[in-house]
C-alpha positions, 0 to 999 in steps of 0.5 A: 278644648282645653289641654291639661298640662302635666305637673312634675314635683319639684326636686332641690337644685343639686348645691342644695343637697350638698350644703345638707349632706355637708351639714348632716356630716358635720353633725354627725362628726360633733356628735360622735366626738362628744358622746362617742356614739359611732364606736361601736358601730365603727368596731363592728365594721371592723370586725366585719371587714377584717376577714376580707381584709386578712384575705386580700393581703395574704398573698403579699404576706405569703410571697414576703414570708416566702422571700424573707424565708429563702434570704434567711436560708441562703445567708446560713448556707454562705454564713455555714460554707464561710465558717467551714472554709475557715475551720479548714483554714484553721485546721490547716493552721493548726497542723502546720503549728505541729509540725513548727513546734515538732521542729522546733523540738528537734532542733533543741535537740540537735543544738543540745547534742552539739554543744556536748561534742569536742568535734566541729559540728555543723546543722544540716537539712535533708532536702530530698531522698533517693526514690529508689528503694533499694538505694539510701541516699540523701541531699542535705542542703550543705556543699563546698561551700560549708567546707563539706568534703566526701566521707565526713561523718554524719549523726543525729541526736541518737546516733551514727546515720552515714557519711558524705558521698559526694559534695557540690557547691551548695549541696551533697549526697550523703549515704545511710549506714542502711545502704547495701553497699555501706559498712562501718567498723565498730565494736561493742561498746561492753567489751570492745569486741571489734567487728563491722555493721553492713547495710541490707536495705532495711532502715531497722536492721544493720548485719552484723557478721562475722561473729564467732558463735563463742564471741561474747555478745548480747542481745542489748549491747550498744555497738559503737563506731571504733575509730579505725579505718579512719572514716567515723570518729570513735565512740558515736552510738550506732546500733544496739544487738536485737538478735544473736543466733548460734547454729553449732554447724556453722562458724559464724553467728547470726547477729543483727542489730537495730540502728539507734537513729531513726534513719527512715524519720529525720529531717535534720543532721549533724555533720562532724568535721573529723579530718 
């Protein structure tokens, strides 16, 4: 008996099938660079996978989008705060310029009035104020040393602001003719009718009493220190007349006056040496 043997087709070794794959491919590159075949279905790959493509890399696309977005905003907001904190600066700069130049003002003020005085004259600054109420004092920073002594006069660039209550070395304290327990002797400037101006705690008003109701006085007259007593030198501004009441019943008018410095405002005095 004779046994048939099965017969498989033979199939190439496999470095043969690569040698015509390589071959193939080869071909295929020669072709297409020289007749540019595969352009347009390369294109259409393309396009076919472009969608897939934009798919997957958005999600990298959203979170740069998103990081970039976040570091934009916050380096406007520290670029913003930095540009306020500098504008507040500035600001800050700005007023203290006012102030610098307000003083400086003042000052020219203070110098320009000195130098038309015959008296010895000295600059001085307040330093601080009664917290009182009811008290005017003041410290100007000149004491002893600055040859200050008690009850020197003291004035601003418009007129009389009081005198020198007690000194020490390298300050004193100094009372406003608004005090209540001040009082200077003065005259009016217009007809030399002698009289007293008296603090009632009021920076806007000074009495004015003992006025006979028949005395010649006006509302606007400049009432001027009289040089008696021998306290104020004569002749410095203190206050001008802005009320004169007369009652028939009564001896005396009601006369105030408002001071000439602003006694409530200034910052620098000048202090004469009127011994």
């Amino acid at each position: 008996m004779v046994v048939e043997k099965n017969h498989r087709p033979r199939i190439p070794a496999l470095n043969t099938k690569f040698i015509v794959l390589i071959l193939f491919s080869f071909s295929l590159l020669i072709s297409d660079q020289k007749n540019n075949y595969l352009s347009i279905l390369r294109n259409s790959i393309t396009i076919a996978l472009h969608p897939i493509q934009a798919t997957v890399d958005f999600p990298q696309r959203l979170l740069s989008w998103m990081d970039n977005t976040f570091i934009e905003r916050n380096e406007l907001i520290k670029e913003n705060k930095a540009l306020q904190e500098e504008r507040l600066v500035n600001l800050q700069a700005l007023q203290r310029f006012d102030s610098l130049v307000q003083e400086n003002i003042r000052l020219r003020e203070i110098l320009n009035a000195s130098t038309k005085l015959n008296d010895n004259v000295q600059i001085a600054r307040i330093i601080s104020a009664d917290i009182n109420p009811f008290r005017h004092i003041i410290v100007v920073d000149k004491g002893t040393q600055d040859n200050l002594y008690n009850g020197q006069t003291m004035v601003d660039t418009n007129g009389v602001v009081g005198q020198i209550l007690q000194t020490s070395f390298l300050s004193s304290q100094a009372i406003l003719i608004s005090d209540t327990d001040h009082a200077l002797p003065i005259e009016v400037n217009r007809n030399g009718l002698r009289t007293i101006a008296q603090g009632n705690g009021s920076y806007d008003h000074l009495d004015i009493p003992y006025i006979p109701n028949n005395a010649d006085i006006r509302v606007g007259d400049l009432l001027v220190t009289s040089g008696l007593g021998g306290k104020f030198p004569a002749g410095y501004p203190v206050a001008l007349i802005d009320k004169v009441s007369r009652n028939p019943s009564q001896q005396f008018a009601n006369v105030s006056a408002k001071p000439t410095a602003s006694l409530n405002q200034i910052r620098e005095v000048m202090l004469i040496d009127n011994q």
